[in-house]
PDB file of N, CA, C and O in Angstrom:
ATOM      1  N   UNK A   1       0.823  -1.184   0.000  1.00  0.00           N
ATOM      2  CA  UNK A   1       0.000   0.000   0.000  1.00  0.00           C
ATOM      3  C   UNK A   1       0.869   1.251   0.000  1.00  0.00           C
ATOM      4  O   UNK A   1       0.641   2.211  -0.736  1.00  0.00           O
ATOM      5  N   UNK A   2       1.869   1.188   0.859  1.00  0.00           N
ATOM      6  CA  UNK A   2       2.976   1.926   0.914  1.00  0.00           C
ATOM      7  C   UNK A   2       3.479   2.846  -0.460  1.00  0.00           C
ATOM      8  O   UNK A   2       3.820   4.022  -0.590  1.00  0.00           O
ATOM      9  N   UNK A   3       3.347   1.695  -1.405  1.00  0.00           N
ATOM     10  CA  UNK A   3       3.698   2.092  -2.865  1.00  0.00           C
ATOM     11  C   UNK A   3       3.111   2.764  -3.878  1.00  0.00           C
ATOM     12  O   UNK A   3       3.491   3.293  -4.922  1.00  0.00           O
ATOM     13  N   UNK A   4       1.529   2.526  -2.999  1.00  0.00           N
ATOM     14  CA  UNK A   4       0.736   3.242  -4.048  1.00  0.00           C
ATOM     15  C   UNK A   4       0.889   4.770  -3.620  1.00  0.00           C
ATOM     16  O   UNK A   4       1.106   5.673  -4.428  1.00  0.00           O
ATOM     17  N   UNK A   5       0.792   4.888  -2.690  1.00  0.00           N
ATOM     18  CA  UNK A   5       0.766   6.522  -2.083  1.00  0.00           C
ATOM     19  C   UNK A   5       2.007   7.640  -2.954  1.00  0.00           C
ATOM     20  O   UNK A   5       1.838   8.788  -3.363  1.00  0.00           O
ATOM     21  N   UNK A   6       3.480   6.589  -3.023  1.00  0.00           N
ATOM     22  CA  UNK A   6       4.385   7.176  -3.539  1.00  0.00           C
ATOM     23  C   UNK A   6       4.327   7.477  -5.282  1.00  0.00           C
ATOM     24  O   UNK A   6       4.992   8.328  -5.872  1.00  0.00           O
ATOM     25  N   UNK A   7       3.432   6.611  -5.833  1.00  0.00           N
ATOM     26  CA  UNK A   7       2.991   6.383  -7.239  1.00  0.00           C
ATOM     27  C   UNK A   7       1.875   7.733  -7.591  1.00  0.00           C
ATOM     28  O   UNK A   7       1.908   8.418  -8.613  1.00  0.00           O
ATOM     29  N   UNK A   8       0.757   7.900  -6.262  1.00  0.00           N
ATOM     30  CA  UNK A   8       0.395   9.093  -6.600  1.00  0.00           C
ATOM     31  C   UNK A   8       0.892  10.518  -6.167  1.00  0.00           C
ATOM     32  O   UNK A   8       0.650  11.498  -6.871  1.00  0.00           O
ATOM     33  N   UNK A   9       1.384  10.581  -5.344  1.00  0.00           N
ATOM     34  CA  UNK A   9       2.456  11.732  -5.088  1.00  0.00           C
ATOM     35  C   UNK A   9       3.266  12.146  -6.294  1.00  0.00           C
ATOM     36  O   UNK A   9       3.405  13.302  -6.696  1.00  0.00           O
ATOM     37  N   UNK A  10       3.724  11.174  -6.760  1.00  0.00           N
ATOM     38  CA  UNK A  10       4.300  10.949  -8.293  1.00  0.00           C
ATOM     39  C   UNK A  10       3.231  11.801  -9.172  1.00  0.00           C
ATOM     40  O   UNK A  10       3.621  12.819  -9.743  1.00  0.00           O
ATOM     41  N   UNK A  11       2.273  11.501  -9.246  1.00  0.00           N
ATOM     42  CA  UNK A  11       1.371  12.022 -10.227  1.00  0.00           C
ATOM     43  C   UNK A  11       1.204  13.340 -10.427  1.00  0.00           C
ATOM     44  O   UNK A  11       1.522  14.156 -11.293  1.00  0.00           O
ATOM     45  N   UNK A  12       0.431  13.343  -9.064  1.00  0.00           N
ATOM     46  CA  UNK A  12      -0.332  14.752  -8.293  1.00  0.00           C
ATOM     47  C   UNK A  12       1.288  15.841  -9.071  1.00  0.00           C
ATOM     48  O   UNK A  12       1.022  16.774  -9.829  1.00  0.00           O
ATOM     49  N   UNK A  13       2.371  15.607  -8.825  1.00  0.00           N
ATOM     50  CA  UNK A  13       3.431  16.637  -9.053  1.00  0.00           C
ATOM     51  C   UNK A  13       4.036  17.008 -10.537  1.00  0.00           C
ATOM     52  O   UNK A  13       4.442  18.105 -10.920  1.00  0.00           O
ATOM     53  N   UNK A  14       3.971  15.676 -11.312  1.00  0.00           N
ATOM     54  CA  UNK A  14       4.045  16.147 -12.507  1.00  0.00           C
ATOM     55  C   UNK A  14       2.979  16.667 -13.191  1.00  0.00           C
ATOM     56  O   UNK A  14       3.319  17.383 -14.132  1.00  0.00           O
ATOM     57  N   UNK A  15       1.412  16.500 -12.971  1.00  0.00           N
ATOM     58  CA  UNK A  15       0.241  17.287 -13.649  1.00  0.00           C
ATOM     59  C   UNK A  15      -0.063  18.559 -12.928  1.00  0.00           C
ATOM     60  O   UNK A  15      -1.198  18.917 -13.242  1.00  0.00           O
ATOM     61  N   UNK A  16       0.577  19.501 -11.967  1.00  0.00           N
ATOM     62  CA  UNK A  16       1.006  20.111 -11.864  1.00  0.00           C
ATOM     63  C   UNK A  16       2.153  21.559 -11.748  1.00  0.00           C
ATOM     64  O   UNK A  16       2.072  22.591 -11.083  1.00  0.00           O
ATOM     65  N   UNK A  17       3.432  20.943 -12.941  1.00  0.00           N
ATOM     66  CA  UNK A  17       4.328  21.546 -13.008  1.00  0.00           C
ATOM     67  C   UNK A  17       3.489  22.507 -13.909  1.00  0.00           C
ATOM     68  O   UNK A  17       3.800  23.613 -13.465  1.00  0.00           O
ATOM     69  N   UNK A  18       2.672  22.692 -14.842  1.00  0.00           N
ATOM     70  CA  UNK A  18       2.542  23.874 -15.651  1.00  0.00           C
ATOM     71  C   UNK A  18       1.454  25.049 -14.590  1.00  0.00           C
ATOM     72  O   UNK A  18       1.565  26.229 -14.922  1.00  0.00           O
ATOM     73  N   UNK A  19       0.757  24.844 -13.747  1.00  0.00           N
ATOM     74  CA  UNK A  19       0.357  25.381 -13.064  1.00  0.00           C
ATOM     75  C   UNK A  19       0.943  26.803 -12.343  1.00  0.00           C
ATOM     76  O   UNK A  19       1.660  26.754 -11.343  1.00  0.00           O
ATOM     77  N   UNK A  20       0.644  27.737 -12.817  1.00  0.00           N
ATOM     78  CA  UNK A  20       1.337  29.334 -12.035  1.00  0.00           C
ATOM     79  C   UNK A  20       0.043  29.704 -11.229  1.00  0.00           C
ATOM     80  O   UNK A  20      -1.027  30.137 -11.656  1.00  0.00           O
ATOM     81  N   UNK A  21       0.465  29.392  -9.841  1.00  0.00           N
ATOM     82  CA  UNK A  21      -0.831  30.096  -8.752  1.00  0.00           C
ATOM     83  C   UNK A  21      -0.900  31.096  -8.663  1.00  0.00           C
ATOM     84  O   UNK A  21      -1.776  31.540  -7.921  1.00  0.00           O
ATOM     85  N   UNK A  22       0.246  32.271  -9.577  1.00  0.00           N
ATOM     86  CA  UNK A  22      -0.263  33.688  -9.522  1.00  0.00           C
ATOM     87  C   UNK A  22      -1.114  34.021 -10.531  1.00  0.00           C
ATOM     88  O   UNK A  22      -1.758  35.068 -10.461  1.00  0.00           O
ATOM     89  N   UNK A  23      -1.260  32.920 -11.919  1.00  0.00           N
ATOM     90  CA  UNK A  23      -1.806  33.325 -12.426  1.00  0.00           C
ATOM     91  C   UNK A  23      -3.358  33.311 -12.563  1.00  0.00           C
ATOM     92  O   UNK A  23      -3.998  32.295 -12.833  1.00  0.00           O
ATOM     93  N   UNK A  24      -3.831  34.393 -12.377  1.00  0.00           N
ATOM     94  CA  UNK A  24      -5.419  33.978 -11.824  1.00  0.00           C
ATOM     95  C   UNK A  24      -6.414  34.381 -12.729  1.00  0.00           C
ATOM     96  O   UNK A  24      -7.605  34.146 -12.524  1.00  0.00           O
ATOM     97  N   UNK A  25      -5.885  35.134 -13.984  1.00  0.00           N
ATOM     98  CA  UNK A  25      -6.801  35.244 -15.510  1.00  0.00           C
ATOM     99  C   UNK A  25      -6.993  34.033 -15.886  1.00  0.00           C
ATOM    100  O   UNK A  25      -5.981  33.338 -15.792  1.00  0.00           O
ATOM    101  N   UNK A  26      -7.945  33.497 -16.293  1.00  0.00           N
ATOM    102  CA  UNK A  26      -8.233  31.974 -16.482  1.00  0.00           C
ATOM    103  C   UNK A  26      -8.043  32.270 -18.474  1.00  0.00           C
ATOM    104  O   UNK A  26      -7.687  31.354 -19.215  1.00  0.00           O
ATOM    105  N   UNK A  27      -8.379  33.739 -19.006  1.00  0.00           N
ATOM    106  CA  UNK A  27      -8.188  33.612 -20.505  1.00  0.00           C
ATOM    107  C   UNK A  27      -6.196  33.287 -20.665  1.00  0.00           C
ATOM    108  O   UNK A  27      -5.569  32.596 -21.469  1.00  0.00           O
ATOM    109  N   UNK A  28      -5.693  34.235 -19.386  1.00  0.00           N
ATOM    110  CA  UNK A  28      -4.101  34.046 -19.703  1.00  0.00           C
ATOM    111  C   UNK A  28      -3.941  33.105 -19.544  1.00  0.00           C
ATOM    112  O   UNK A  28      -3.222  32.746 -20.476  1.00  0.00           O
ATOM    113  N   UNK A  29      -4.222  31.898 -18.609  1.00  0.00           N
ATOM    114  CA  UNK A  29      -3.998  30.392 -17.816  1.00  0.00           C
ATOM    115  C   UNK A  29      -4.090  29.779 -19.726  1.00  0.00           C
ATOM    116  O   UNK A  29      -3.091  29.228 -20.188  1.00  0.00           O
ATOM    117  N   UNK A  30      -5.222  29.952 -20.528  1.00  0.00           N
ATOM    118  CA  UNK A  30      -5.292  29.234 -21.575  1.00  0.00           C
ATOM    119  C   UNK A  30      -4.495  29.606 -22.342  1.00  0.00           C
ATOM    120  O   UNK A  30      -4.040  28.608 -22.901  1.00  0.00           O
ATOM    121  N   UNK A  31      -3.796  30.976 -22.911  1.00  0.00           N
ATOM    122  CA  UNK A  31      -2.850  31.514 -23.920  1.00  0.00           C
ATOM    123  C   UNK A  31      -1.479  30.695 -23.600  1.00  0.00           C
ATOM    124  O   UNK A  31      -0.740  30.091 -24.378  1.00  0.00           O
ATOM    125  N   UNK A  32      -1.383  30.894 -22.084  1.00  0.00           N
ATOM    126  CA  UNK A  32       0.004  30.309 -21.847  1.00  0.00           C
ATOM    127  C   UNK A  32       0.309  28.966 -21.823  1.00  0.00           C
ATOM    128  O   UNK A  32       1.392  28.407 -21.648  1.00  0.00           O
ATOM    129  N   UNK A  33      -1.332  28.312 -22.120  1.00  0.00           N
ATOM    130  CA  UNK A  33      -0.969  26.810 -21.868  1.00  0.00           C
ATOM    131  C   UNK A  33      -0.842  25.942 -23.117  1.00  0.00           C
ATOM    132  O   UNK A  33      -0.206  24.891 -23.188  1.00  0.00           O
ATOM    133  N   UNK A  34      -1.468  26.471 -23.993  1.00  0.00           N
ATOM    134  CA  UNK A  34      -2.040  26.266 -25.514  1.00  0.00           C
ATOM    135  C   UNK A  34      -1.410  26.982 -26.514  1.00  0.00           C
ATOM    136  O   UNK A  34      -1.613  26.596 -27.665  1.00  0.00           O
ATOM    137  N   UNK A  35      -0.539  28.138 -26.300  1.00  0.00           N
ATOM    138  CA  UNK A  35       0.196  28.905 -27.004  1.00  0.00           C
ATOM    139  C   UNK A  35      -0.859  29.415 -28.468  1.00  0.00           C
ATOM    140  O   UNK A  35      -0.955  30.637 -28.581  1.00  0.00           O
ATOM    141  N   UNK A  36      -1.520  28.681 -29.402  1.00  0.00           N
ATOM    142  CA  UNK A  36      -2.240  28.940 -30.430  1.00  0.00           C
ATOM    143  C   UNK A  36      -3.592  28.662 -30.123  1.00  0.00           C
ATOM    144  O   UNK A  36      -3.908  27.942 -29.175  1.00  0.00           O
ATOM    145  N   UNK A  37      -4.829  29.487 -31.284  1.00  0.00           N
ATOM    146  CA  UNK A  37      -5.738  29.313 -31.062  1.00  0.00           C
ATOM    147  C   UNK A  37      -6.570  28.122 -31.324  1.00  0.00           C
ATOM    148  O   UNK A  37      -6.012  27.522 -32.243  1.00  0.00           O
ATOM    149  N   UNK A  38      -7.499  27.568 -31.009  1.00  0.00           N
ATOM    150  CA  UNK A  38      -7.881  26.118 -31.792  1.00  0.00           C
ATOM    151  C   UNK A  38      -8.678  26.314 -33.134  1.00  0.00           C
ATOM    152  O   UNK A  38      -9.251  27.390 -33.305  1.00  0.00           O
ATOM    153  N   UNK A  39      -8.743  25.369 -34.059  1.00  0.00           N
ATOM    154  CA  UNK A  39      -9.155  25.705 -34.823  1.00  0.00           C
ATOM    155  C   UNK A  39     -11.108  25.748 -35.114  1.00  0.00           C
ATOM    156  O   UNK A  39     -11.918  24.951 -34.639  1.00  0.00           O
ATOM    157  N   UNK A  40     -11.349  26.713 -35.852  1.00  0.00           N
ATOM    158  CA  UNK A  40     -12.469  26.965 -35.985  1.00  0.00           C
ATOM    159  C   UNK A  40     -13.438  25.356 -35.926  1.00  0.00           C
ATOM    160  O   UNK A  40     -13.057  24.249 -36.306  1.00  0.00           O
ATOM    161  N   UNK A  41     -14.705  25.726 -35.342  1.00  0.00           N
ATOM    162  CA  UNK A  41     -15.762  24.483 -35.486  1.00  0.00           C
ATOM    163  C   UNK A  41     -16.607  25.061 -36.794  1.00  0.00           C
ATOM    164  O   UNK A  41     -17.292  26.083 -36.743  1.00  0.00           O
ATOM    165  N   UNK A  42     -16.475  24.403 -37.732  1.00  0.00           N
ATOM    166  CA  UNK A  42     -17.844  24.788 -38.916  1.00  0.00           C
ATOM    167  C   UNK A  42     -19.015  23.929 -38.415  1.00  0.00           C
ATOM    168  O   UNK A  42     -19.120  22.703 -38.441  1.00  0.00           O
ATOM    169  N   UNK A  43     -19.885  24.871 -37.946  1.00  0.00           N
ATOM    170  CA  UNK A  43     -21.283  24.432 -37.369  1.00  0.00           C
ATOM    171  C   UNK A  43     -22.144  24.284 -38.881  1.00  0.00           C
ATOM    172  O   UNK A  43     -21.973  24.939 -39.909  1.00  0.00           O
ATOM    173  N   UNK A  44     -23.007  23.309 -38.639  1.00  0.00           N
ATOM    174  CA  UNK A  44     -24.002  22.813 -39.661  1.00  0.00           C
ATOM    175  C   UNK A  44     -25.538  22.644 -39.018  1.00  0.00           C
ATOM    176  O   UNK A  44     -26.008  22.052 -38.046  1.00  0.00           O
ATOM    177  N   UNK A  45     -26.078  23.512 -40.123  1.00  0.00           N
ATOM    178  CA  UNK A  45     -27.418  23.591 -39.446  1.00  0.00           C
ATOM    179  C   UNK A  45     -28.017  22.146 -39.954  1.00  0.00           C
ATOM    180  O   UNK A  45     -27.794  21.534 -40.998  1.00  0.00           O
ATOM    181  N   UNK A  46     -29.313  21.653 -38.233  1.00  0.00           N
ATOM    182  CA  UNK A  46     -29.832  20.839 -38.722  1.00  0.00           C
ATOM    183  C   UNK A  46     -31.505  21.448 -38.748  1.00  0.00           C
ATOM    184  O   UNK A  46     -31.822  22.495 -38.184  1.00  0.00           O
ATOM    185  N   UNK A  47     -32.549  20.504 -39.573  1.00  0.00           N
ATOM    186  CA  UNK A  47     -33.367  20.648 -39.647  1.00  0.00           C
ATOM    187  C   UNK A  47     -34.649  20.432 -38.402  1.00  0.00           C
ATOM    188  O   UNK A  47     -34.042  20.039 -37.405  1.00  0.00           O
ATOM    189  N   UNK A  48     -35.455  20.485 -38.225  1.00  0.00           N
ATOM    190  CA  UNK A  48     -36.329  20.168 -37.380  1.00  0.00           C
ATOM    191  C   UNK A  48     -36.765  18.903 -37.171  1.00  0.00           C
ATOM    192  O   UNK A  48     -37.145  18.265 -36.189  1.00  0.00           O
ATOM    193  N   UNK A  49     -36.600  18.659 -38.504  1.00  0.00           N
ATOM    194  CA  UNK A  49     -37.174  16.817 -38.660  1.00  0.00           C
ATOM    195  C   UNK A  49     -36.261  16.189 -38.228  1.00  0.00           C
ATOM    196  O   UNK A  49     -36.467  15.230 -37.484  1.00  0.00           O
ATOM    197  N   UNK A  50     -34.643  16.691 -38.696  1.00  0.00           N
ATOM    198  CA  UNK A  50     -33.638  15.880 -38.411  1.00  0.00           C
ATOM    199  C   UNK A  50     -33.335  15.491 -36.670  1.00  0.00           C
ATOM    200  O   UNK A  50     -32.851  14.449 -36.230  1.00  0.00           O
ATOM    201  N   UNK A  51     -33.854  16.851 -35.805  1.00  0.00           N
ATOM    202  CA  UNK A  51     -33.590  16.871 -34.353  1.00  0.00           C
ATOM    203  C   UNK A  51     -34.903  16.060 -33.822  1.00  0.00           C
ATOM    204  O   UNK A  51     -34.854  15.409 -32.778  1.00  0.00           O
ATOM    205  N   UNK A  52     -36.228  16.160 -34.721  1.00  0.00           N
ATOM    206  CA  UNK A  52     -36.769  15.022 -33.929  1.00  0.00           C
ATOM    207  C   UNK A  52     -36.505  14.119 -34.152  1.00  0.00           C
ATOM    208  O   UNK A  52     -36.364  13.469 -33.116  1.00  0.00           O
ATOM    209  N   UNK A  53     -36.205  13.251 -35.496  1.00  0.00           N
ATOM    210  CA  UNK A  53     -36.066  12.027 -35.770  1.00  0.00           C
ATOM    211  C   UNK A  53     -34.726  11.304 -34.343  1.00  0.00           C
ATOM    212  O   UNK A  53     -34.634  10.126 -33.999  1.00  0.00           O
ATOM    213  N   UNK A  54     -34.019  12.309 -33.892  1.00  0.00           N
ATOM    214  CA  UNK A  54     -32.607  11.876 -32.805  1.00  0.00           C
ATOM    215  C   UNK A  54     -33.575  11.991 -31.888  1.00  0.00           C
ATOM    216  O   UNK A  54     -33.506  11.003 -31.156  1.00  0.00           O
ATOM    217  N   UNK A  55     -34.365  12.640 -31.592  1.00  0.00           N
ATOM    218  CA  UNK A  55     -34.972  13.070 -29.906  1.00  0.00           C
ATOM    219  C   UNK A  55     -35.169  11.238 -29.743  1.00  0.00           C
ATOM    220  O   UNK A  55     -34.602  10.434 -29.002  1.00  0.00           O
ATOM    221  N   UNK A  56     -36.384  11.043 -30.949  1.00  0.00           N
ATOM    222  CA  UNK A  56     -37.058  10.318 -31.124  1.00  0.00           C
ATOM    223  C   UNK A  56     -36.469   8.328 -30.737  1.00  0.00           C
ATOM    224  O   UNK A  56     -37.041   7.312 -30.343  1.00  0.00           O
ATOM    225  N   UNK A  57     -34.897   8.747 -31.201  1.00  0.00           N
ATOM    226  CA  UNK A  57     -34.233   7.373 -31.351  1.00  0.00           C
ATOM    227  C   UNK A  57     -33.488   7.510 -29.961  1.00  0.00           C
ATOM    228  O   UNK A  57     -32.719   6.587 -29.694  1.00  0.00           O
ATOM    229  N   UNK A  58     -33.592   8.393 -29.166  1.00  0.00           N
ATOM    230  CA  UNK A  58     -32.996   8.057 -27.473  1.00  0.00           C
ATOM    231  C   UNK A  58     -34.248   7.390 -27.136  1.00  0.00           C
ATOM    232  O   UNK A  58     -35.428   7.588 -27.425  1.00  0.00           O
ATOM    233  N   UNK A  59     -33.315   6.132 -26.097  1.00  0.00           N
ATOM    234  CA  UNK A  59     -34.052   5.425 -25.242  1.00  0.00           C
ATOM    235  C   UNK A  59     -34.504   6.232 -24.021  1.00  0.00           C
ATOM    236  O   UNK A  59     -33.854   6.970 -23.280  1.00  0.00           O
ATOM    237  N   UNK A  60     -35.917   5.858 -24.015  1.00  0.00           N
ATOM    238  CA  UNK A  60     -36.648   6.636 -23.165  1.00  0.00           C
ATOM    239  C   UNK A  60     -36.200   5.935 -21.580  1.00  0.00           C
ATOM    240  O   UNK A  60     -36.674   4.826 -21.334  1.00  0.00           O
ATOM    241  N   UNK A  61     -35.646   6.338 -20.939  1.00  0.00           N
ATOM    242  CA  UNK A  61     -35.017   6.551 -19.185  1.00  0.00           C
ATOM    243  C   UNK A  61     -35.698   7.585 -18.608  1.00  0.00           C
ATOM    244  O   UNK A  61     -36.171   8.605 -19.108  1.00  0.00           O
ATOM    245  N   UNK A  62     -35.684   7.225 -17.614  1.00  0.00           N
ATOM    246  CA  UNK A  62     -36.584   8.287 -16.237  1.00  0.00           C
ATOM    247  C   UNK A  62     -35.085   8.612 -15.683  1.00  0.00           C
ATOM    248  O   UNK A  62     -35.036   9.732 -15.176  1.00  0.00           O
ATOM    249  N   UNK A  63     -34.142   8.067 -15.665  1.00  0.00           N
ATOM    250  CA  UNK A  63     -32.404   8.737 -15.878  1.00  0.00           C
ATOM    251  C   UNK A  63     -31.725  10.019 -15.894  1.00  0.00           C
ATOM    252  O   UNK A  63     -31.405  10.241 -17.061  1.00  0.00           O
ATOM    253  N   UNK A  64     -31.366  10.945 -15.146  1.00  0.00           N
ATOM    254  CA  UNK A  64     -31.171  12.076 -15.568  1.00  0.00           C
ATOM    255  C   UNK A  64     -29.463  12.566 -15.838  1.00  0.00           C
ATOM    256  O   UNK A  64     -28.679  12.378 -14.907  1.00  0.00           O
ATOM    257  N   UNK A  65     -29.070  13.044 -16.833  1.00  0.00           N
ATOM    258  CA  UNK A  65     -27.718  13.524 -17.081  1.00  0.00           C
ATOM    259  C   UNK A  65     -27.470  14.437 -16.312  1.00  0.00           C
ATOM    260  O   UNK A  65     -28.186  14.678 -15.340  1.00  0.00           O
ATOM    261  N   UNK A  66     -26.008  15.364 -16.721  1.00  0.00           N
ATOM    262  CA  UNK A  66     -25.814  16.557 -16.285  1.00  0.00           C
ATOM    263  C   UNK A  66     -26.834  17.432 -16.285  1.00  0.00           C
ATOM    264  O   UNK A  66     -27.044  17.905 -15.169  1.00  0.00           O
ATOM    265  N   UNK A  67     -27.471  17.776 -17.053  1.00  0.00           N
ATOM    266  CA  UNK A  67     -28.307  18.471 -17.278  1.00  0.00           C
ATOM    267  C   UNK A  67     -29.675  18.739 -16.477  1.00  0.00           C
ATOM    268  O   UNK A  67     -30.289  19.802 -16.561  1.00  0.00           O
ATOM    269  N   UNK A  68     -30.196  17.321 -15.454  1.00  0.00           N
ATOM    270  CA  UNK A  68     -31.054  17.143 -14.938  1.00  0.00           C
ATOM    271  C   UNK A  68     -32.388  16.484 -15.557  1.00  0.00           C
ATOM    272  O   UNK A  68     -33.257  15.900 -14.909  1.00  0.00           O
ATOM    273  N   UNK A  69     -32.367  16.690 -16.877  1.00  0.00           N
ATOM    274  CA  UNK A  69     -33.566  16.273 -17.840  1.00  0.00           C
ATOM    275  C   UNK A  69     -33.278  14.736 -18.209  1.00  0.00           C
ATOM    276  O   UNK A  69     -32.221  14.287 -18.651  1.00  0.00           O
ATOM    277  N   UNK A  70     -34.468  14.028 -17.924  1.00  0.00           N
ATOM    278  CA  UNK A  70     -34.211  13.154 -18.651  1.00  0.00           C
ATOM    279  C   UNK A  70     -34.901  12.766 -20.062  1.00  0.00           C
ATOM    280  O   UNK A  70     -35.648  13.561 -20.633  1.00  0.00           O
ATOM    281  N   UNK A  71     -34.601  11.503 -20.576  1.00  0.00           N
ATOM    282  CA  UNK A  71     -34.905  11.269 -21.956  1.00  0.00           C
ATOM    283  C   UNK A  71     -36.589  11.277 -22.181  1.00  0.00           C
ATOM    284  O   UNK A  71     -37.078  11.717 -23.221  1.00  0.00           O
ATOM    285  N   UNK A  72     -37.372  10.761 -21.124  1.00  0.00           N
ATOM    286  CA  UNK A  72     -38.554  10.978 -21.328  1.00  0.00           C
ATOM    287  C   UNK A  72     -38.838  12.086 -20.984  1.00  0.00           C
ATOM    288  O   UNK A  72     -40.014  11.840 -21.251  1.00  0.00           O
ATOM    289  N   UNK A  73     -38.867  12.823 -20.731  1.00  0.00           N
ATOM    290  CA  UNK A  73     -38.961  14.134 -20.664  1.00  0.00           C
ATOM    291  C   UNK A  73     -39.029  14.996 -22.105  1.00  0.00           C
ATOM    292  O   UNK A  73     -39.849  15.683 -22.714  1.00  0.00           O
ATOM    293  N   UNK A  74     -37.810  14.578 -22.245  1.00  0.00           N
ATOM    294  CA  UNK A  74     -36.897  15.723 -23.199  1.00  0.00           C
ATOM    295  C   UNK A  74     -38.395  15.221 -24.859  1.00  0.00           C
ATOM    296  O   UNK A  74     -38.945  16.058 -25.576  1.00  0.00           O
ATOM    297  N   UNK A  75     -38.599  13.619 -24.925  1.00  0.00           N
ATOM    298  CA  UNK A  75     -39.387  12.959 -25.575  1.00  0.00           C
ATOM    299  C   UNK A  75     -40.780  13.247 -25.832  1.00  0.00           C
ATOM    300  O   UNK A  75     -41.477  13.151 -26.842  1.00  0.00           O
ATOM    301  N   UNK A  76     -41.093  13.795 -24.117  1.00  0.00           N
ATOM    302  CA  UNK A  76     -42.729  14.240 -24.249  1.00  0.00           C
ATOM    303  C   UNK A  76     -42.513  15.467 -24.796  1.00  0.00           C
ATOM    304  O   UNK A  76     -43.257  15.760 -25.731  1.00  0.00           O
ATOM    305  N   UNK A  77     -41.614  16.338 -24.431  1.00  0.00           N
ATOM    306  CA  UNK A  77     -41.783  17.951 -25.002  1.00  0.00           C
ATOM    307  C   UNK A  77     -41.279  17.764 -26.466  1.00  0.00           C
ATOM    308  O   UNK A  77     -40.899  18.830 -26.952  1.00  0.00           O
ATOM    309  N   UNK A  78     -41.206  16.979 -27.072  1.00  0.00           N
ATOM    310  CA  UNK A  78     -40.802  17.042 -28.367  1.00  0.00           C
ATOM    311  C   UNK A  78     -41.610  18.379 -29.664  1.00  0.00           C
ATOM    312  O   UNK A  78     -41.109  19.125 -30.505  1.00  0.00           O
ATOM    313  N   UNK A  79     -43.425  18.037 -29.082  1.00  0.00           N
ATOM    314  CA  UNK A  79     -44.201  18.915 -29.814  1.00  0.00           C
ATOM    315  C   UNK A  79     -44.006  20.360 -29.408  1.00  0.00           C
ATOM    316  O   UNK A  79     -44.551  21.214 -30.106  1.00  0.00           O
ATOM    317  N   UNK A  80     -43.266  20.742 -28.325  1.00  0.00           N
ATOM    318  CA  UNK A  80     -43.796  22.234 -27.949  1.00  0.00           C
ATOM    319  C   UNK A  80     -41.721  22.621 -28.275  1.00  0.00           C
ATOM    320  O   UNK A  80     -41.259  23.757 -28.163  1.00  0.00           O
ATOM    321  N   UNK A  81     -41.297  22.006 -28.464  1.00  0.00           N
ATOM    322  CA  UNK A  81     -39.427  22.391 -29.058  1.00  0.00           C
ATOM    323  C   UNK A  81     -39.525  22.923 -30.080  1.00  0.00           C
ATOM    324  O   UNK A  81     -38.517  23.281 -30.689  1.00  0.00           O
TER     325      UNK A  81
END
């Protein structure tokens, strides 16, 4: 057990070396960490039919994600989206 502790100590310190605790701009934290910008997302519109036909093909769960909603839910409001 001994070994594991030293294995994450290990960890915890190298995913930490890029870390500056003065730096507290979270946009600078990303310039300095990433150096370039990422590249653009080309968004594609979908249709109405197309977003129900997906609503439609989730399995209906009483389940809730991050979000809090679940699939039946999201399923019954399909007509008023």
């Amino acid at each position: 057990m001994h070994n594991q502790w030293i294995i994450v100590d290990a960890v915890k310190s190298d995913n930490n070396k890029h870390i500056n605790a003065s730096m507290i701009n979270p946009i600078n934290y990303l310039a300095n960490s990433f150096g370039r910008p990422f590249a653009k997302i080309g968004w594609q519109c979908a249709s109405t039919y197309e977003i129900e036909k997906i609503i439609k093909s989730l399995k209906t769960k009483n389940t809730c994600g991050h979000d809090e909603i679940s699939n039946r839910i999201i399923k019954l409001t399909v007509p008023y989206l």
